[in-house]
PLY file of the C-alpha trace (Angstrom):
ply
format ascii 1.0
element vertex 300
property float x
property float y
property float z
element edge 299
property int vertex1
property int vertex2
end_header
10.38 -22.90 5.38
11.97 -19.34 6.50
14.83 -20.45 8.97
13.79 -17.39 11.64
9.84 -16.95 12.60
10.14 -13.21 12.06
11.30 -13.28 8.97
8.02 -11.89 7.67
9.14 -11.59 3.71
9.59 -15.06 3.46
6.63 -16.07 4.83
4.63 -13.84 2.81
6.55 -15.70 -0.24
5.64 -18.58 1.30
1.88 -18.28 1.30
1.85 -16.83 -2.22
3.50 -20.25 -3.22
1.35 -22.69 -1.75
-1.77 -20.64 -2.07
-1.03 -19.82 -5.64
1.87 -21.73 -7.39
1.27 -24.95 -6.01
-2.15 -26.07 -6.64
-1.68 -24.93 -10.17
1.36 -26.87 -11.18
-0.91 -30.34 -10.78
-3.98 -31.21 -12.52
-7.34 -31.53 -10.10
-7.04 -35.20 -9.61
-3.28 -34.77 -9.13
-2.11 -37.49 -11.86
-0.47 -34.56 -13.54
2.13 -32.12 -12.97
4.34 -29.63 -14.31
8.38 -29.95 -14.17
8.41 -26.41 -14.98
5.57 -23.94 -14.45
5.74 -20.66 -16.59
4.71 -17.04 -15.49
1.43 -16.21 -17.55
1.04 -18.91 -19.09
-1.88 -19.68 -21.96
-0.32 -22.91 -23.36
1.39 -25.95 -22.08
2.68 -28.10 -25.22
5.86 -29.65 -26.35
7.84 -26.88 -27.45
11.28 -26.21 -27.69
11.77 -22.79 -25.01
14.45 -20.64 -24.24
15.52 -22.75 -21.12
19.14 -23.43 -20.11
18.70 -27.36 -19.40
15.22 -28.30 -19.49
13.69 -29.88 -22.26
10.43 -29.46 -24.78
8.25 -31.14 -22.49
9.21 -29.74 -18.45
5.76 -27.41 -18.59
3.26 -30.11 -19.93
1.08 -31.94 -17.14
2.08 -35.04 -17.08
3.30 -38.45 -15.36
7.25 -37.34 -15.23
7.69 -34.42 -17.68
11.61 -34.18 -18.32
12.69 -36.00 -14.82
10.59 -38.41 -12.91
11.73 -36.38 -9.09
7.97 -34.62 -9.21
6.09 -37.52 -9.68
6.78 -38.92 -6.39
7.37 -35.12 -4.12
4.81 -33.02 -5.65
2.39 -34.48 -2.91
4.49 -33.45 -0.01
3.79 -29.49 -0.51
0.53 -29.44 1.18
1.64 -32.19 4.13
4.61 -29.87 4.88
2.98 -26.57 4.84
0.58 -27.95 7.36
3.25 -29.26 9.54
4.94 -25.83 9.67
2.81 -23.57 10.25
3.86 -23.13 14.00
6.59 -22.41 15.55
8.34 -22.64 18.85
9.85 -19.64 20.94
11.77 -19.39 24.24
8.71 -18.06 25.73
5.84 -19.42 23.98
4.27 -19.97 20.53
4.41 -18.28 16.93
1.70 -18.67 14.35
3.81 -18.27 10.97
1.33 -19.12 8.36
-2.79 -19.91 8.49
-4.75 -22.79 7.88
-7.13 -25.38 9.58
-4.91 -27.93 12.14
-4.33 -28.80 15.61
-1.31 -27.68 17.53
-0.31 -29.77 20.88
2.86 -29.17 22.56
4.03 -28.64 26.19
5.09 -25.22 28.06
6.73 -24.92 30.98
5.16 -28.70 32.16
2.09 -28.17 31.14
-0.22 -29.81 27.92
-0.75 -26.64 25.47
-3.54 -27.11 22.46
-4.03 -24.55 20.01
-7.11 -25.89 17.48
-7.59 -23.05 14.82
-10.51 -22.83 12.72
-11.03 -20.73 9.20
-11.48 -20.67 5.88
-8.51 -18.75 5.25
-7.40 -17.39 2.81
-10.86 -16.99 1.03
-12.14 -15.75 4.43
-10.57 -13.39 6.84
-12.05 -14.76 10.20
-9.58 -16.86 12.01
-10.46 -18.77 15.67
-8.12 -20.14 17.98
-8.84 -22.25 20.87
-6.30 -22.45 23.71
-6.30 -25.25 26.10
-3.98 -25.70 29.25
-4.33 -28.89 31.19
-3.27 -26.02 34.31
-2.27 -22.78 34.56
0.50 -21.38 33.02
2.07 -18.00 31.52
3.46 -18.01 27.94
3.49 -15.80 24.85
1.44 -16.69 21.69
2.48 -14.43 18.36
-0.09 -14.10 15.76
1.43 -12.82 12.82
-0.22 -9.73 11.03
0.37 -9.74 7.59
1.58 -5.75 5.89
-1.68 -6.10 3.16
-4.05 -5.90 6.41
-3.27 -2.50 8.17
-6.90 -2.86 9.75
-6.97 -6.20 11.57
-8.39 -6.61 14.56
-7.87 -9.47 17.31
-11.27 -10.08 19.97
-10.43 -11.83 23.13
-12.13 -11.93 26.29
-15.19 -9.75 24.57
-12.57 -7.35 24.18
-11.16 -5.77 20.43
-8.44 -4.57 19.99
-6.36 -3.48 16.70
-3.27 -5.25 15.34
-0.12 -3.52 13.52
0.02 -5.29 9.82
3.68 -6.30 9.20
4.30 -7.74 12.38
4.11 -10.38 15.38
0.88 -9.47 17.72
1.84 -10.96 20.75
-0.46 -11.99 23.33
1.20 -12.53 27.26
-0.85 -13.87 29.96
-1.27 -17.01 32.28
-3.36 -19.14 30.11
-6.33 -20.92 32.12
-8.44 -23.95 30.29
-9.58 -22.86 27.62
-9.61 -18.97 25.93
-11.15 -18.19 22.18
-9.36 -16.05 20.52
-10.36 -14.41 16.73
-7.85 -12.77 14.52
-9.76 -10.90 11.80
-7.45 -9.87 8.45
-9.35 -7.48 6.16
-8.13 -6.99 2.76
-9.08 -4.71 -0.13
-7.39 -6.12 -3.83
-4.01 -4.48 -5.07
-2.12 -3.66 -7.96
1.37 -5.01 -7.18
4.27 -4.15 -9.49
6.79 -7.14 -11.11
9.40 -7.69 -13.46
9.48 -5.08 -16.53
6.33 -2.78 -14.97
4.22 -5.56 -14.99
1.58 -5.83 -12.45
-1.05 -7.99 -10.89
-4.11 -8.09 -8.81
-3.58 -9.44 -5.64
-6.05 -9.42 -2.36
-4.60 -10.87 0.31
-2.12 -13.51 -0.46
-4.24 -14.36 -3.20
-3.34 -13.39 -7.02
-6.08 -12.55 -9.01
-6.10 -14.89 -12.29
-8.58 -14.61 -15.73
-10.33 -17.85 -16.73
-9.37 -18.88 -19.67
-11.10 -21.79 -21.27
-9.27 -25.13 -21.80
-8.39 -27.79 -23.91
-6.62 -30.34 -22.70
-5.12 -33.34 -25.49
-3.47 -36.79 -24.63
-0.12 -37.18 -25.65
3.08 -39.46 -25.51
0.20 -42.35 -25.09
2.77 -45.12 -26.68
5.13 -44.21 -23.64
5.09 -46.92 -21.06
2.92 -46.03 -17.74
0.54 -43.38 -19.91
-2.44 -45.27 -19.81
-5.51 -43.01 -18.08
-5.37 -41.23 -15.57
-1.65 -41.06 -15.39
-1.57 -39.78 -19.09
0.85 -36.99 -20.72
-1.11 -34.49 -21.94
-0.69 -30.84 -23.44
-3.16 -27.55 -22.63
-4.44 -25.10 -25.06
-6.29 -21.97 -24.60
-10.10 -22.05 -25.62
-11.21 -18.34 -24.94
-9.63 -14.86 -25.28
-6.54 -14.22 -23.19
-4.73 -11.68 -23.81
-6.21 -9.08 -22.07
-4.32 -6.13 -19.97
-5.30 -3.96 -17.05
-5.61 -0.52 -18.32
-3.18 1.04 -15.88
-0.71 -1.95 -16.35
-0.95 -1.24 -19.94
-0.14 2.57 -20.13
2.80 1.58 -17.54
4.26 -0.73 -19.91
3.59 1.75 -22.83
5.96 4.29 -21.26
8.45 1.58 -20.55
8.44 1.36 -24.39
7.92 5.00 -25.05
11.14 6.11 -23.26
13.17 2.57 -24.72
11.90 4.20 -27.71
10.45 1.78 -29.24
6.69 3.39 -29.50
6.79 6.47 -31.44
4.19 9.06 -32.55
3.62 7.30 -36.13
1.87 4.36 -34.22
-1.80 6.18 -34.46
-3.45 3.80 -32.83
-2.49 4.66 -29.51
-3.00 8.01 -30.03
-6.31 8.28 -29.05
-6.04 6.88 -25.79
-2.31 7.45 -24.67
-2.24 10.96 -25.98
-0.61 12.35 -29.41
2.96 13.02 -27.68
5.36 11.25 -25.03
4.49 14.35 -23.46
0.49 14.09 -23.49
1.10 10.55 -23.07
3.37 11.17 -19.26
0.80 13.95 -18.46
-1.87 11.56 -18.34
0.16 8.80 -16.43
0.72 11.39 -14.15
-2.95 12.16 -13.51
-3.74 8.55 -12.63
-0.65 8.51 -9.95
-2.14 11.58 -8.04
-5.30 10.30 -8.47
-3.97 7.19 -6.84
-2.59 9.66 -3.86
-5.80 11.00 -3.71
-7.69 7.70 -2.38
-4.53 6.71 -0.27
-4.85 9.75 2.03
-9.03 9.18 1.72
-8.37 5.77 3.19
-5.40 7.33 5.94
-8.16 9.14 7.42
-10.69 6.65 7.75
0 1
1 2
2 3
3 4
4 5
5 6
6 7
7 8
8 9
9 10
10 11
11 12
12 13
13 14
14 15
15 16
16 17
17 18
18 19
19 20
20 21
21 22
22 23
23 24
24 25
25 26
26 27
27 28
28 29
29 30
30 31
31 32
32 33
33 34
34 35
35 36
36 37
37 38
38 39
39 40
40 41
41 42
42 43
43 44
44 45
45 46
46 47
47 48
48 49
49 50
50 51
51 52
52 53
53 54
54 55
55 56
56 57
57 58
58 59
59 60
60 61
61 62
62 63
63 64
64 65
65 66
66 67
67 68
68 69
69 70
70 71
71 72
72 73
73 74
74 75
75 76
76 77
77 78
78 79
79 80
80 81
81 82
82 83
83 84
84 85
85 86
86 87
87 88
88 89
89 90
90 91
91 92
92 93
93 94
94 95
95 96
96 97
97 98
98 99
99 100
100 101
101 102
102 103
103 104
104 105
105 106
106 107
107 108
108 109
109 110
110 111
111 112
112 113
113 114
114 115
115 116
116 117
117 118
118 119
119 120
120 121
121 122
122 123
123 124
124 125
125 126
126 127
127 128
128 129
129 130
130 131
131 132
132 133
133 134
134 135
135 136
136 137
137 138
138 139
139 140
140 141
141 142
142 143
143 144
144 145
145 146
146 147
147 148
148 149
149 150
150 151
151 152
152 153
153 154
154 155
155 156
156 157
157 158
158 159
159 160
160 161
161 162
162 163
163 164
164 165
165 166
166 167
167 168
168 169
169 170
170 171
171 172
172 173
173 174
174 175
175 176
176 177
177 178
178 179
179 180
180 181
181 182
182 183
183 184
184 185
185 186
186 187
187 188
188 189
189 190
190 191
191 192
192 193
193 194
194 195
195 196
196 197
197 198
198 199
199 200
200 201
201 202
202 203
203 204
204 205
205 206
206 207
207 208
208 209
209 210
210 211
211 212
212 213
213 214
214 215
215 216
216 217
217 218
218 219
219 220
220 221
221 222
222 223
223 224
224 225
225 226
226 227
227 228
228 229
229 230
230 231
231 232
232 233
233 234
234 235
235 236
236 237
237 238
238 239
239 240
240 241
241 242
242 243
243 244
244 245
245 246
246 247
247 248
248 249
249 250
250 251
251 252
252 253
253 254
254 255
255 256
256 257
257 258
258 259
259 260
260 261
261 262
262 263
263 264
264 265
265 266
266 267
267 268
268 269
269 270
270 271
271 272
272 273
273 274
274 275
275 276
276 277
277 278
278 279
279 280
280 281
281 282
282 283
283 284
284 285
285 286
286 287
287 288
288 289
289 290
290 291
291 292
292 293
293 294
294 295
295 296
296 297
297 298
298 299
């Protein structure tokens, strides 16, 4: 967990980890896990990989792939995310991260509940319910994520808007029981990685094809493998290796200025242009194209 509550770049890596990295490092029934769990990955085998220490079998699912420490601490990721995602300030309460739970603490001598509601992150409506056993004043910080520059927060019939990339915080003397509902639009977005790749994310969510899967026993002479604690390895069933068309001409002008695409390579001529120079004009196209529909959406 981030060691400061406003440290709002570590809790947006934090929600992209449990929301995305961690459910997919363990099978559905959770018999299975990964030691090591690979960017992009369309096969899980025993394979020898370019890894410093690890060995052939670390991103199989499986009862202790390469060291047995996973098999008994991959179930504490969801218990501990839960338990954290509150936080206490001189003057009152932070909301770090989102999900369903029940916070109950005291403030300044009197009992505080928070009970939040939602369906978060595959909805963007989330309700809390105050309750104060007696009056008292205190601060409560809802944090506004940078990807939703339109939320709004409704309290007391009232709307108001809330700054993405930031703490909202809401001062008053608290009295029984107040609803509040924090509302986080998103619209999907192309975010850039390592080597001009790029994904689809919406929210803290990251967009991921559906591949089709085969899954195959193995190690099954290994003491403890016996179903549904098995070994096993994962192999694609359906087409892959696709590419976003924008992510793709990116790349190709990585490679085109590395030099290692050259005009003699006629089958992306058609598409990408004759020319490193046709091939830039029409990158350049898309980006103020781009521009275009980010000062559409300014306006609105």
């Amino acid at each position: 967990m981030p060691a400061r509550w406003q440290d709002l770049k570590e809790l947006r890596r934090l929600e992209k980890i449990c929301f995305n990295a961690l459910p997919a490092t363990f099978s559905p029934d959770m018999w299975s896990h990964q030691y090591d769990q690979q960017v992009n990955q369309v096969e899980c085998s025993i394979k020898e990989r370019k890894w410093t220490t690890n060995g052939p079998e670390s991103n199989i699912y499986g009862l202790e792939p390469n060291y047995g420490c996973c098999t008994s601490d991959l179930s504490q990721g969801w218990p501990k995310f839960a338990a954290h995602l509150w936080m206490r300030k001189d003057d009152g309460l932070a909301a770090v991260a989102y999900a369903p739970c029940l916070v109950k603490t005291k403030i300044n001598g009197a009992n505080v509940q928070v009970r939040v509601k939602t369906e978060y992150p595959f909805r963007d409506r989330i309700e809390f319910s105050v309750t104060v056993d007696k009056p008292t004043g205190f601060g409560l910080y809802l944090r506004i994520p940078a990807w939703s520059p339109e939320a709004t927060i409704v309290m007391d019939g009232k709307s108001i808007k809330a700054s993405g990339g930031s703490f909202h915080k809401i001062e008053r003397k608290w009295s029984k029981k107040t609803t509040i509902v924090l509302t986080l639009p998103a619209e999907p977005q192309i975010v850039r990685g390592y080597n001009n790749s790029v994904a689809i994310q919406r929210g803290p969510l990251i967009f991921a094809l559906k591949i089709g899967e085969k899954w195959v026993a193995v190690n099954q002479d290994k003491p403890g493998r016996e179903m549904p604690h098995g070994d096993w390895e994962v192999y694609p069933t359906s087409a892959w290796n696709y590419a976003l068309l924008r992510a793709l001409k990116l790349s190709l002008l990585f490679y085109y200025r590395k030099g290692m695409i050259t005009d003699t390579r006629k089958s992306f001529l058609s598409i990408y242009g004759k020319n490193q120079k046709q091939f830039v004009d029409k990158l350049y196209k898309i980006y103020e194209y781009d521009k275009s529909l980010k000062r559409k959406r300014k306006r609105k």
